[in-house]
DOLUMRO-524904 format. One record per residue (C-alpha): residue in three letters; y negated, x, z; residue number from 1. Coordinates in nm, 2 decimals, decimal comma. Each point is the difference from the previous one (the first is absolute). Layout:
  code   north    east      up  pos
   ala       Y       X       Z  NUM
...
//
This chain:
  code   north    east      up  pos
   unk   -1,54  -13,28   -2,68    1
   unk    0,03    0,19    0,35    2
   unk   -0,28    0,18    0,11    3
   unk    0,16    0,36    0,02    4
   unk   -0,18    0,28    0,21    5
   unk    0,11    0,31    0,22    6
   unk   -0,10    0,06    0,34    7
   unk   -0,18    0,31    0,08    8
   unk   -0,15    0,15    0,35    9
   unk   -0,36   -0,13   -0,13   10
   unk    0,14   -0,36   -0,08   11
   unk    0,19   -0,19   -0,25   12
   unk   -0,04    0,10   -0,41   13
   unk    0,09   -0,15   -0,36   14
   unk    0,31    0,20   -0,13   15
   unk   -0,22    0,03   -0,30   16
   unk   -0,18    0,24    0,24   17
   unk    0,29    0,22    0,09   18
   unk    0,02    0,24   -0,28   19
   unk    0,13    0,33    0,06   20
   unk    0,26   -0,03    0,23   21
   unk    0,22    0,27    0,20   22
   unk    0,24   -0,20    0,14   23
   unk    0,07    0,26    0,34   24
   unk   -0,21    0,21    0,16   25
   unk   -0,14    0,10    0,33   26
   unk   -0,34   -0,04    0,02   27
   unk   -0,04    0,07    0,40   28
   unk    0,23    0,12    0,24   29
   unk   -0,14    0,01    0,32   30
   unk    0,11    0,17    0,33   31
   unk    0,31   -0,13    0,10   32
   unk    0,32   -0,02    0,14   33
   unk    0,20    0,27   -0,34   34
   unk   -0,34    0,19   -0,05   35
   unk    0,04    0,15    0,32   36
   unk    0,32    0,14   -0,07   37
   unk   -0,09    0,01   -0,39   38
   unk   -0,40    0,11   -0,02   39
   unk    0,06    0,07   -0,39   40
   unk    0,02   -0,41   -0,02   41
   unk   -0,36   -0,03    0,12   42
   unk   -0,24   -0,19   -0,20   43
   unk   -0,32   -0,11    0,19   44
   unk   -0,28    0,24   -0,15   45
   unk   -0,21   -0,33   -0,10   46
   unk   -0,21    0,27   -0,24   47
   unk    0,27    0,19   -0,11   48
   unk    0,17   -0,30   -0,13   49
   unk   -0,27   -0,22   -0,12   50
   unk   -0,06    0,31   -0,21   51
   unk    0,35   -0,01   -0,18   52
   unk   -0,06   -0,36   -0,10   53
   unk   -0,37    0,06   -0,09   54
   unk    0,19    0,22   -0,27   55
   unk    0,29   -0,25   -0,03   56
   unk   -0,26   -0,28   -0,08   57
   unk   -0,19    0,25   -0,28   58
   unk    0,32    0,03   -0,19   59
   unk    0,05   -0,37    0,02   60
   unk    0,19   -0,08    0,28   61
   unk   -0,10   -0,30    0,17   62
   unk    0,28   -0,11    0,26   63
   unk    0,23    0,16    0,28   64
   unk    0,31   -0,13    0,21   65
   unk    0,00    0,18    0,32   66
   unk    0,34   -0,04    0,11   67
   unk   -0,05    0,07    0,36   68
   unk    0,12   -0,35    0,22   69
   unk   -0,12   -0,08    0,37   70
   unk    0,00    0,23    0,25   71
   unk    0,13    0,31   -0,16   72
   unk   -0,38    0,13   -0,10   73
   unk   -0,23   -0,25   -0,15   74
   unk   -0,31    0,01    0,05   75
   unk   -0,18   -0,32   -0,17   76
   unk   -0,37    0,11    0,07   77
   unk    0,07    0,32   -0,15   78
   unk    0,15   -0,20   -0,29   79
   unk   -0,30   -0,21   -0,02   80
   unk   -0,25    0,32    0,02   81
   unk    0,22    0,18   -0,30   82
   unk   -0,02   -0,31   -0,19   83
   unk   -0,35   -0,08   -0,02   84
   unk   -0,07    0,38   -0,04   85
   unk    0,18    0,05   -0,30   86
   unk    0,02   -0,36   -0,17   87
   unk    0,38    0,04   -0,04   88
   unk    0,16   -0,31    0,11   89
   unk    0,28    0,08    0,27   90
   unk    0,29   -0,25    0,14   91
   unk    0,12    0,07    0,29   92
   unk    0,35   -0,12    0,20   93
   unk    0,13   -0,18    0,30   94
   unk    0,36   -0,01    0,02   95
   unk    0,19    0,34    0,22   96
   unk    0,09    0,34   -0,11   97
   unk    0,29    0,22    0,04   98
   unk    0,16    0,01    0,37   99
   unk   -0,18    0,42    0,01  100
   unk   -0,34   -0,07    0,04  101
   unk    0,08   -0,24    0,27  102
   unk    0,09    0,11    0,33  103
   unk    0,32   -0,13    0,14  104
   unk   -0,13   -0,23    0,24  105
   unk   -0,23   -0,12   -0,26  106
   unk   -0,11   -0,40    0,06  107
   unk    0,21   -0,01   -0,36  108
   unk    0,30    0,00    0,16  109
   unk   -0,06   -0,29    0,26  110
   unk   -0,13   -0,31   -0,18  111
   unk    0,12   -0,29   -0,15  112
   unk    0,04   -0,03   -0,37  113
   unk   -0,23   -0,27    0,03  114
   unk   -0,25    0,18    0,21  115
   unk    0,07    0,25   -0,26  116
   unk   -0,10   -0,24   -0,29  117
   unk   -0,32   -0,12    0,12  118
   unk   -0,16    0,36    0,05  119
   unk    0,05    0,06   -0,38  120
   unk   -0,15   -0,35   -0,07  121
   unk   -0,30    0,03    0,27  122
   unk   -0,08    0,36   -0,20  123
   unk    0,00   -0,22   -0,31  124
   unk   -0,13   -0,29    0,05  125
   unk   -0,26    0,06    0,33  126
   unk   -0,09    0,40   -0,02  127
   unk    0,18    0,35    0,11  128
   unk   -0,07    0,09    0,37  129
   unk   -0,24    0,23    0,02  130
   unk    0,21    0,21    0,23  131
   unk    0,29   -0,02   -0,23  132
   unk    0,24   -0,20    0,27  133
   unk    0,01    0,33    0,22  134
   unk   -0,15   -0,14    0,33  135
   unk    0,00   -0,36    0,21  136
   unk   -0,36   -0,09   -0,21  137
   unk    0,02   -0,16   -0,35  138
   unk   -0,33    0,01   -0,15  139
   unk    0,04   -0,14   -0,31  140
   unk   -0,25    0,11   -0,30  141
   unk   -0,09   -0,20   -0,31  142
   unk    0,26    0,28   -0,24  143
   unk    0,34   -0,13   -0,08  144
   unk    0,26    0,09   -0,09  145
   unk    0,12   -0,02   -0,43  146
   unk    0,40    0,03    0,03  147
   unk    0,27    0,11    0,26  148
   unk    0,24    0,26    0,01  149
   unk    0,32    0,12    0,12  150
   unk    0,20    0,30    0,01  151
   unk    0,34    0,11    0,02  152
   unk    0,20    0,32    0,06  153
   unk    0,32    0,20   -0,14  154
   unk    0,25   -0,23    0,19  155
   unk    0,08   -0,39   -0,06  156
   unk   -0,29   -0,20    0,17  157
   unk    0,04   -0,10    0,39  158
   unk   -0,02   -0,30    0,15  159
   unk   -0,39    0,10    0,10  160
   unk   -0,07    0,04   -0,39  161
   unk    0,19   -0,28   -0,11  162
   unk   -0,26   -0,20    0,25  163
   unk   -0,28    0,17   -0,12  164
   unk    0,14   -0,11   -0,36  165
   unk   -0,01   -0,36    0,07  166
   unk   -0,35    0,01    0,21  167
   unk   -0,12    0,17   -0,30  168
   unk    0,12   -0,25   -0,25  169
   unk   -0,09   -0,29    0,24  170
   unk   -0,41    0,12    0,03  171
   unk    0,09    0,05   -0,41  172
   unk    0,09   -0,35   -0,08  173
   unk   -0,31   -0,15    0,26  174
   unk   -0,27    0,22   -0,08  175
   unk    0,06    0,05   -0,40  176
   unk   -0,04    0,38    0,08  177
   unk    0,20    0,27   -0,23  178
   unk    0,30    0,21    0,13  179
   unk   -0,01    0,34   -0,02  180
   unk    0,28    0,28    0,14  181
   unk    0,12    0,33    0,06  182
   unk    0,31    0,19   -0,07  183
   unk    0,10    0,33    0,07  184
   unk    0,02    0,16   -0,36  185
   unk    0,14   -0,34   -0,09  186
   unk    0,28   -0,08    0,23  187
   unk    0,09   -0,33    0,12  188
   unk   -0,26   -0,12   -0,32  189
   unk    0,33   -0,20   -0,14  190
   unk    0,06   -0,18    0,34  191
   unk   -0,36   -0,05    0,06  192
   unk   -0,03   -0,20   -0,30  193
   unk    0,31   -0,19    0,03  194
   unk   -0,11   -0,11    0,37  195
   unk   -0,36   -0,08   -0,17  196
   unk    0,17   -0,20   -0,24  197
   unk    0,20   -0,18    0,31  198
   unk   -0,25   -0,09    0,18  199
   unk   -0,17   -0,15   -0,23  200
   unk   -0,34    0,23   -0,06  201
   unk   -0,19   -0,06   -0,32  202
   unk    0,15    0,34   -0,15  203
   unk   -0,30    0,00   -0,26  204
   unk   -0,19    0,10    0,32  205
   unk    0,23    0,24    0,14  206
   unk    0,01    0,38   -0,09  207
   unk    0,19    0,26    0,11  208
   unk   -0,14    0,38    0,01  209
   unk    0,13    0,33   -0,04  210
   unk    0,30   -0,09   -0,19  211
   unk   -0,07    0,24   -0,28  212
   unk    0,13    0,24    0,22  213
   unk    0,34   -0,15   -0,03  214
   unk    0,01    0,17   -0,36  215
   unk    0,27   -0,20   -0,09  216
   unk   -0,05   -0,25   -0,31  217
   unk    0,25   -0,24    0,08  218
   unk   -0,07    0,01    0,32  219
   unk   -0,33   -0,12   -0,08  220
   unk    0,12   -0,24   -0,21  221
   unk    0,17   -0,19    0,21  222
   unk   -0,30   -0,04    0,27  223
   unk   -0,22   -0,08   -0,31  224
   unk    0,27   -0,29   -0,07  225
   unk   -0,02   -0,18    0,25  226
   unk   -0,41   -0,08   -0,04  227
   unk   -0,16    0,21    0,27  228
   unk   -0,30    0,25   -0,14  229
   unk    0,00    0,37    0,04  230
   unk   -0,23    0,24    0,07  231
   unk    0,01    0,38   -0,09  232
   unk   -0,11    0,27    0,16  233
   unk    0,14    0,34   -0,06  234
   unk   -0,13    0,15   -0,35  235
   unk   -0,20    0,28    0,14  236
   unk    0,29    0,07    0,32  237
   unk    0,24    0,10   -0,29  238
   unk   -0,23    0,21   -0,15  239
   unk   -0,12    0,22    0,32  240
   unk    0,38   -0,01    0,08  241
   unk    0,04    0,17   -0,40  242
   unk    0,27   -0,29   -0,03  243
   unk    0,10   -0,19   -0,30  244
   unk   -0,27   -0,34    0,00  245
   unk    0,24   -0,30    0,12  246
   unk   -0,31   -0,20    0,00  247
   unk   -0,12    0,06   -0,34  248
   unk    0,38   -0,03   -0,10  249
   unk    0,01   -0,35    0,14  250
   unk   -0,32   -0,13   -0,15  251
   unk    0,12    0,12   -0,31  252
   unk    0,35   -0,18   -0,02  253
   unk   -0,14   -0,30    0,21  254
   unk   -0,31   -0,07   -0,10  255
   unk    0,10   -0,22   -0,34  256
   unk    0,22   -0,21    0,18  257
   unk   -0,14   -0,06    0,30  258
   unk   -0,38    0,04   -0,04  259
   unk   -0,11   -0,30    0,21  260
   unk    0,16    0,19    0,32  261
   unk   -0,15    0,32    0,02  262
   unk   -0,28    0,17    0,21  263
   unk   -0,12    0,30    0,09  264
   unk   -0,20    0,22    0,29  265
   unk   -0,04    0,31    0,15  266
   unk    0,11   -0,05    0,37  267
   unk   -0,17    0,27    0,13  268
   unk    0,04    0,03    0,36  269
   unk   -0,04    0,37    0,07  270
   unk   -0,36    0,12    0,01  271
   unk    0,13    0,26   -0,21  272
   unk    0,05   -0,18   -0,35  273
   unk   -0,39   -0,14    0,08  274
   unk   -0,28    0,23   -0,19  275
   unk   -0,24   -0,08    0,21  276
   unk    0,18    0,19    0,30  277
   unk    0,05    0,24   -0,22  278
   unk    0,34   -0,09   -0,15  279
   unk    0,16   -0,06   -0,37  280
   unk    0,07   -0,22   -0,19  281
   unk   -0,29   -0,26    0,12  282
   unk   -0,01   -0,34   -0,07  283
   unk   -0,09   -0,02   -0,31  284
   unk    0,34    0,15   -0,13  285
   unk    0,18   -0,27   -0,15  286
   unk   -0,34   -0,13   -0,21  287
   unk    0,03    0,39   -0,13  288
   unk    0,34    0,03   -0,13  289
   unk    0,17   -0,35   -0,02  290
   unk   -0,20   -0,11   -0,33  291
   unk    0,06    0,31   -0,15  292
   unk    0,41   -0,01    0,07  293
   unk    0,01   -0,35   -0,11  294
   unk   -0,14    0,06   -0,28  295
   unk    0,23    0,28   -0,13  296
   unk    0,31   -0,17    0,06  297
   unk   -0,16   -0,31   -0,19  298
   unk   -0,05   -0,24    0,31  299
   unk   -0,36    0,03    0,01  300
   unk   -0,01   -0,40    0,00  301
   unk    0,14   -0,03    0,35  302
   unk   -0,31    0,17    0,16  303
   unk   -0,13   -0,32    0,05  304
   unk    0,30   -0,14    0,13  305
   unk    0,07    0,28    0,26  306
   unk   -0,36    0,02    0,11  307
   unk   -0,19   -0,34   -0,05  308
   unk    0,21   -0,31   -0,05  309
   unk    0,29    0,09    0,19  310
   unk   -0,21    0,03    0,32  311
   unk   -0,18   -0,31   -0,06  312
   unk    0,29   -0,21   -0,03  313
   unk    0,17    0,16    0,30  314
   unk   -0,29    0,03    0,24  315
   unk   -0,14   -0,34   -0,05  316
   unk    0,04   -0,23    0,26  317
   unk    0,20   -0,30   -0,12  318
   unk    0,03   -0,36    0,15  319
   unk    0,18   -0,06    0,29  320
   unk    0,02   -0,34   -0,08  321
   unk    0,05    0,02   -0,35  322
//
Protein backbone atom coordinates (compact mmCIF):
# COMPACT_ATOMS: atom_id res chain seq x y z
CA UNK A 1 0.00 0.00 0.00
CA UNK A 2 1.38 3.68 -0.74
CA UNK A 3 2.98 5.29 1.91
CA UNK A 4 0.67 8.44 2.18
CA UNK A 5 1.99 11.66 4.12
CA UNK A 6 1.52 15.53 3.86
CA UNK A 7 4.12 17.94 3.62
CA UNK A 8 4.39 20.56 6.10
CA UNK A 9 7.04 23.63 6.60
CA UNK A 10 8.93 21.31 9.34
CA UNK A 11 9.04 18.25 6.91
CA UNK A 12 6.99 15.55 5.46
CA UNK A 13 4.06 13.74 7.91
CA UNK A 14 1.69 10.51 7.93
CA UNK A 15 -1.91 11.72 6.91
CA UNK A 16 -2.70 9.69 10.05
CA UNK A 17 -1.06 12.76 11.67
CA UNK A 18 -3.12 15.47 9.97
CA UNK A 19 -6.21 15.61 12.10
CA UNK A 20 -7.92 18.79 12.38
CA UNK A 21 -7.78 20.29 9.27
CA UNK A 22 -8.91 24.00 8.04
CA UNK A 23 -8.47 23.63 4.64
CA UNK A 24 -7.78 27.87 4.03
CA UNK A 25 -6.32 30.11 5.94
CA UNK A 26 -3.68 32.75 6.27
CA UNK A 27 -1.30 32.04 8.66
CA UNK A 28 1.32 35.04 7.68
CA UNK A 29 1.03 37.77 5.53
CA UNK A 30 4.02 39.59 5.33
CA UNK A 31 4.92 43.18 4.02
CA UNK A 32 4.24 43.22 0.50
CA UNK A 33 3.33 44.39 -2.61
CA UNK A 34 -1.28 44.68 -1.60
CA UNK A 35 -0.36 45.37 2.19
CA UNK A 36 0.90 48.51 1.27
CA UNK A 37 -2.08 49.64 -0.26
CA UNK A 38 -4.25 47.24 2.01
CA UNK A 39 -2.47 47.36 5.76
CA UNK A 40 -5.73 45.51 7.18
CA UNK A 41 -4.27 42.28 5.24
CA UNK A 42 -1.13 42.26 7.35
CA UNK A 43 -0.29 39.14 9.19
CA UNK A 44 3.41 39.03 10.42
CA UNK A 45 3.00 39.55 14.36
CA UNK A 46 5.04 36.03 14.84
CA UNK A 47 3.50 36.33 18.71
CA UNK A 48 0.36 37.54 17.89
CA UNK A 49 -0.26 34.67 15.67
CA UNK A 50 1.45 31.87 17.25
CA UNK A 51 -0.96 32.81 20.08
CA UNK A 52 -4.19 32.22 17.96
CA UNK A 53 -2.97 28.69 17.10
CA UNK A 54 -1.64 27.98 20.68
CA UNK A 55 -5.50 28.32 21.29
CA UNK A 56 -6.44 26.68 18.02
CA UNK A 57 -4.27 23.62 19.02
CA UNK A 58 -6.05 23.51 22.76
CA UNK A 59 -9.35 23.06 21.13
CA UNK A 60 -7.99 20.41 18.94
CA UNK A 61 -6.89 21.80 16.01
CA UNK A 62 -3.85 20.36 14.64
CA UNK A 63 -3.29 21.57 10.86
CA UNK A 64 -3.44 24.87 8.73
CA UNK A 65 -3.27 25.67 4.85
CA UNK A 66 -1.89 29.01 4.46
CA UNK A 67 -3.02 29.84 1.12
CA UNK A 68 -0.58 32.55 0.35
CA UNK A 69 1.75 31.42 -3.05
CA UNK A 70 5.26 32.84 -3.95
CA UNK A 71 5.93 36.24 -3.86
CA UNK A 72 2.79 37.76 -2.79
CA UNK A 73 3.82 37.61 1.22
CA UNK A 74 5.19 34.44 2.42
CA UNK A 75 7.37 34.36 4.77
CA UNK A 76 8.69 30.57 5.34
CA UNK A 77 10.90 31.29 8.53
CA UNK A 78 8.10 32.98 10.03
CA UNK A 79 6.08 29.83 9.05
CA UNK A 80 8.62 27.63 10.51
CA UNK A 81 8.94 29.89 13.88
CA UNK A 82 4.80 29.74 14.15
CA UNK A 83 4.92 26.13 13.68
CA UNK A 84 7.23 24.88 16.09
CA UNK A 85 5.82 27.44 18.64
CA UNK A 86 2.51 26.26 18.64
CA UNK A 87 2.69 22.39 17.44
CA UNK A 88 0.05 23.07 14.76
CA UNK A 89 1.10 21.60 11.61
CA UNK A 90 0.97 24.29 8.73
CA UNK A 91 1.20 23.71 4.72
CA UNK A 92 2.17 26.20 2.92
CA UNK A 93 1.93 27.04 -1.21
CA UNK A 94 3.97 27.64 -4.20
CA UNK A 95 1.98 28.32 -7.21
CA UNK A 96 0.89 32.49 -7.91
CA UNK A 97 -1.86 34.65 -6.57
CA UNK A 98 -4.28 37.00 -8.03
CA UNK A 99 -2.74 39.64 -10.74
CA UNK A 100 -3.42 42.64 -7.39
CA UNK A 101 -0.83 41.85 -5.14
CA UNK A 102 1.55 41.78 -7.98
CA UNK A 103 2.85 44.82 -9.53
CA UNK A 104 2.40 45.11 -13.19
CA UNK A 105 5.83 44.65 -14.18
CA UNK A 106 5.95 41.70 -11.91
CA UNK A 107 8.62 38.89 -13.19
CA UNK A 108 5.01 36.87 -13.50
CA UNK A 109 4.34 38.34 -16.52
CA UNK A 110 7.70 37.60 -18.44
CA UNK A 111 8.57 33.86 -18.06
CA UNK A 112 8.06 30.90 -19.85
CA UNK A 113 5.44 28.45 -18.82
CA UNK A 114 8.21 26.22 -18.44
CA UNK A 115 10.36 28.51 -16.39
CA UNK A 116 7.12 28.93 -14.76
CA UNK A 117 6.77 25.14 -13.92
CA UNK A 118 10.01 24.52 -12.47
CA UNK A 119 9.76 27.35 -9.71
CA UNK A 120 6.64 25.54 -8.30
CA UNK A 121 8.55 22.18 -8.56
CA UNK A 122 11.98 23.58 -7.10
CA UNK A 123 9.59 25.08 -3.94
CA UNK A 124 8.44 21.47 -3.74
CA UNK A 125 10.84 19.31 -4.33
CA UNK A 126 14.39 21.44 -3.29
CA UNK A 127 13.06 24.26 -0.64
CA UNK A 128 11.18 27.86 -0.85
CA UNK A 129 13.79 30.77 -1.33
CA UNK A 130 14.37 32.32 1.57
CA UNK A 131 13.73 35.73 -0.01
CA UNK A 132 10.54 34.50 -1.42
CA UNK A 133 11.82 35.08 -5.35
CA UNK A 134 11.85 38.93 -4.80
CA UNK A 135 15.52 39.67 -5.58
CA UNK A 136 18.51 38.19 -8.02
CA UNK A 137 19.64 35.63 -4.80
CA UNK A 138 17.79 32.27 -4.31
CA UNK A 139 18.75 30.96 -1.14
CA UNK A 140 16.94 28.01 -0.87
CA UNK A 141 15.95 26.68 2.79
CA UNK A 142 15.24 22.99 3.81
CA UNK A 143 10.88 24.12 4.07
CA UNK A 144 8.88 23.13 1.11
CA UNK A 145 6.31 23.66 -0.14
CA UNK A 146 2.78 21.05 0.51
CA UNK A 147 0.47 22.05 -2.66
CA UNK A 148 0.09 24.90 -5.30
CA UNK A 149 -2.33 27.38 -5.97
CA UNK A 150 -3.96 29.46 -8.44
CA UNK A 151 -6.35 32.17 -8.56
CA UNK A 152 -8.72 33.61 -10.86
CA UNK A 153 -10.89 36.76 -11.13
CA UNK A 154 -14.59 37.94 -12.12
CA UNK A 155 -13.88 37.74 -15.93
CA UNK A 156 -13.07 34.49 -18.15
CA UNK A 157 -9.36 33.55 -17.51
CA UNK A 158 -6.52 35.24 -19.87
CA UNK A 159 -4.09 33.84 -21.72
CA UNK A 160 -1.47 34.61 -18.64
CA UNK A 161 -3.91 32.42 -16.34
CA UNK A 162 -4.59 29.84 -18.65
CA UNK A 163 -0.53 29.46 -18.58
CA UNK A 164 -0.33 29.65 -15.09
CA UNK A 165 -3.17 26.75 -15.24
CA UNK A 166 -1.11 24.39 -17.12
CA UNK A 167 2.39 25.20 -15.15
CA UNK A 168 0.36 24.55 -12.29
CA UNK A 169 -0.96 21.24 -13.37
CA UNK A 170 2.45 20.32 -15.04
CA UNK A 171 4.54 20.86 -11.37
CA UNK A 172 1.03 18.82 -10.16
CA UNK A 173 1.44 15.71 -12.16
CA UNK A 174 5.70 15.73 -11.56
CA UNK A 175 5.79 16.52 -8.00
CA UNK A 176 2.53 14.58 -6.71
CA UNK A 177 1.67 17.90 -4.84
CA UNK A 178 -2.17 18.85 -4.24
CA UNK A 179 -3.96 21.72 -6.16
CA UNK A 180 -5.51 24.21 -4.40
CA UNK A 181 -7.47 27.63 -5.84
CA UNK A 182 -9.21 30.76 -5.48
CA UNK A 183 -12.26 32.28 -6.73
CA UNK A 184 -13.83 35.41 -6.31
CA UNK A 185 -17.12 34.50 -4.24
CA UNK A 186 -17.10 31.45 -6.60
CA UNK A 187 -16.86 32.72 -10.11
CA UNK A 188 -15.24 31.06 -12.80
CA UNK A 189 -15.27 27.75 -10.09
CA UNK A 190 -17.37 25.84 -13.05
CA UNK A 191 -14.67 26.66 -15.72
CA UNK A 192 -11.83 26.06 -13.38
CA UNK A 193 -12.90 22.65 -12.86
CA UNK A 194 -13.77 21.83 -16.29
CA UNK A 195 -10.05 23.10 -17.42
CA UNK A 196 -8.75 20.87 -14.35
CA UNK A 197 -10.55 18.11 -15.63
CA UNK A 198 -8.89 18.95 -19.26
CA UNK A 199 -5.74 18.98 -18.41
CA UNK A 200 -5.70 16.11 -16.88
CA UNK A 201 -4.96 17.04 -12.89
CA UNK A 202 -5.79 14.34 -10.40
CA UNK A 203 -9.14 16.17 -9.37
CA UNK A 204 -9.14 14.18 -6.02
CA UNK A 205 -6.25 16.64 -5.33
CA UNK A 206 -7.71 19.70 -6.59
CA UNK A 207 -9.99 22.08 -4.41
CA UNK A 208 -11.44 25.03 -5.17
CA UNK A 209 -12.17 27.85 -2.35
CA UNK A 210 -14.64 30.36 -1.63
CA UNK A 211 -17.37 28.94 -3.68
CA UNK A 212 -19.88 28.94 -0.82
CA UNK A 213 -20.18 32.36 -1.67
CA UNK A 214 -21.77 31.55 -4.91
CA UNK A 215 -25.02 30.65 -2.77
CA UNK A 216 -26.41 28.94 -5.43
CA UNK A 217 -27.12 25.01 -4.95
CA UNK A 218 -27.01 24.09 -8.41
CA UNK A 219 -24.43 25.94 -9.09
CA UNK A 220 -22.52 24.10 -6.76
CA UNK A 221 -23.62 21.10 -7.98
CA UNK A 222 -22.47 21.17 -11.01
CA UNK A 223 -18.66 22.04 -9.94
CA UNK A 224 -19.08 19.27 -7.36
CA UNK A 225 -19.96 16.94 -10.57
CA UNK A 226 -17.32 17.12 -12.24
CA UNK A 227 -14.83 15.59 -9.24
CA UNK A 228 -12.96 18.64 -8.06
CA UNK A 229 -13.19 19.23 -3.99
CA UNK A 230 -14.42 22.35 -2.44
CA UNK A 231 -13.63 24.30 0.27
CA UNK A 232 -15.91 26.72 2.36
CA UNK A 233 -15.35 29.64 3.85
CA UNK A 234 -18.01 32.09 4.57
CA UNK A 235 -20.21 30.87 7.70
CA UNK A 236 -19.31 33.54 10.02
CA UNK A 237 -19.16 36.55 6.83
CA UNK A 238 -22.98 35.87 6.53
CA UNK A 239 -23.55 36.26 9.98
CA UNK A 240 -21.56 39.74 10.63
CA UNK A 241 -23.30 40.74 7.27
CA UNK A 242 -26.96 39.61 9.40
CA UNK A 243 -27.55 37.62 6.01
CA UNK A 244 -29.41 34.41 5.48
CA UNK A 245 -26.25 31.41 6.05
CA UNK A 246 -25.62 30.17 2.29
CA UNK A 247 -22.92 28.21 3.77
CA UNK A 248 -24.80 26.39 6.34
CA UNK A 249 -27.66 26.09 3.59
CA UNK A 250 -25.23 24.28 1.32
CA UNK A 251 -23.75 21.85 3.82
CA UNK A 252 -27.15 21.06 4.67
CA UNK A 253 -28.57 20.01 1.18
CA UNK A 254 -25.02 18.81 -0.03
CA UNK A 255 -23.51 17.16 2.52
CA UNK A 256 -25.49 13.57 1.99
CA UNK A 257 -24.67 13.36 -1.42
CA UNK A 258 -21.58 14.56 -1.79
CA UNK A 259 -19.75 14.01 1.57
CA UNK A 260 -16.38 12.83 0.20
CA UNK A 261 -16.03 16.56 -1.48
CA UNK A 262 -16.31 18.94 1.10
CA UNK A 263 -13.92 21.08 3.28
CA UNK A 264 -13.85 23.82 5.30
CA UNK A 265 -11.65 27.00 6.74
CA UNK A 266 -11.73 30.27 7.94
CA UNK A 267 -9.68 32.29 5.41
CA UNK A 268 -8.88 34.93 7.44
CA UNK A 269 -6.83 37.49 5.83
CA UNK A 270 -7.66 40.68 7.60
CA UNK A 271 -5.96 41.14 11.02
CA UNK A 272 -9.28 42.05 12.06
CA UNK A 273 -11.24 38.55 12.23
CA UNK A 274 -7.76 37.39 14.27
CA UNK A 275 -8.33 37.55 18.37
CA UNK A 276 -5.17 37.90 19.02
CA UNK A 277 -5.00 41.43 17.26
CA UNK A 278 -7.86 42.07 18.89
CA UNK A 279 -10.44 40.94 16.43
CA UNK A 280 -13.72 38.44 16.33
CA UNK A 281 -14.42 35.63 15.48
CA UNK A 282 -10.77 33.95 16.01
CA UNK A 283 -9.80 30.89 14.83
CA UNK A 284 -11.22 28.64 16.70
CA UNK A 285 -14.80 29.52 15.22
CA UNK A 286 -15.75 26.79 13.09
CA UNK A 287 -14.59 23.96 16.03
CA UNK A 288 -17.32 26.27 18.15
CA UNK A 289 -20.35 26.14 16.09
CA UNK A 290 -20.03 23.61 13.21
CA UNK A 291 -20.62 20.47 15.58
CA UNK A 292 -23.33 22.00 17.21
CA UNK A 293 -25.23 22.98 13.68
CA UNK A 294 -24.52 19.62 12.34
CA UNK A 295 -25.80 18.07 14.86
CA UNK A 296 -29.32 19.79 14.87
CA UNK A 297 -30.04 19.32 11.40
CA UNK A 298 -29.04 15.61 11.92
CA UNK A 299 -25.58 15.51 9.92
CA UNK A 300 -23.45 15.30 12.93
CA UNK A 301 -21.69 12.18 11.10
CA UNK A 302 -20.07 14.31 8.48
CA UNK A 303 -17.88 16.15 11.12
CA UNK A 304 -15.33 13.85 10.40
CA UNK A 305 -15.68 13.99 6.88
CA UNK A 306 -15.55 17.85 6.61
CA UNK A 307 -12.68 18.12 9.06
CA UNK A 308 -10.47 14.86 9.18
CA UNK A 309 -10.73 12.51 6.19
CA UNK A 310 -11.57 14.85 3.56
CA UNK A 311 -8.28 16.77 4.14
CA UNK A 312 -6.30 13.74 4.33
CA UNK A 313 -7.31 12.34 1.17
CA UNK A 314 -7.05 15.68 -0.62
CA UNK A 315 -3.75 16.99 0.87
CA UNK A 316 -1.85 13.77 0.53
CA UNK A 317 0.70 13.64 -1.87
CA UNK A 318 -0.04 10.97 -4.35
CA UNK A 319 2.32 9.15 -6.86
CA UNK A 320 3.47 10.74 -9.79
CA UNK A 321 4.28 7.60 -11.19
CA UNK A 322 1.48 5.69 -10.09
Amino acid sequence: MENKFFRTVLGDRPIDKMGLTYSHEHIIIEESYLTVKHPEFLLNDVNKVSHELVNFYNAGGRTVVDTMPANSGRNILKSVEVSRRSRVNIIVPTGIHLEIYYPKNHWRYTISEDEMTRLFIADINEGIDEFDHTGSTIKRTPHKAGLIKLATGDEPFTKHQEMIFRAVVNAHLETGAPILTHTNFGKQALEQAELFHKLGAKLKHVVLSHVDRAKDLDYNKSVLDIGVRVEYDSTFRWELKGEENHTLNLLQNLLPDYPDQITMGMDMAKNAYWKSYGGQPGLNYLIETIPEFLKSKGLREYYKNLFFENPKRLYAFFNPNG
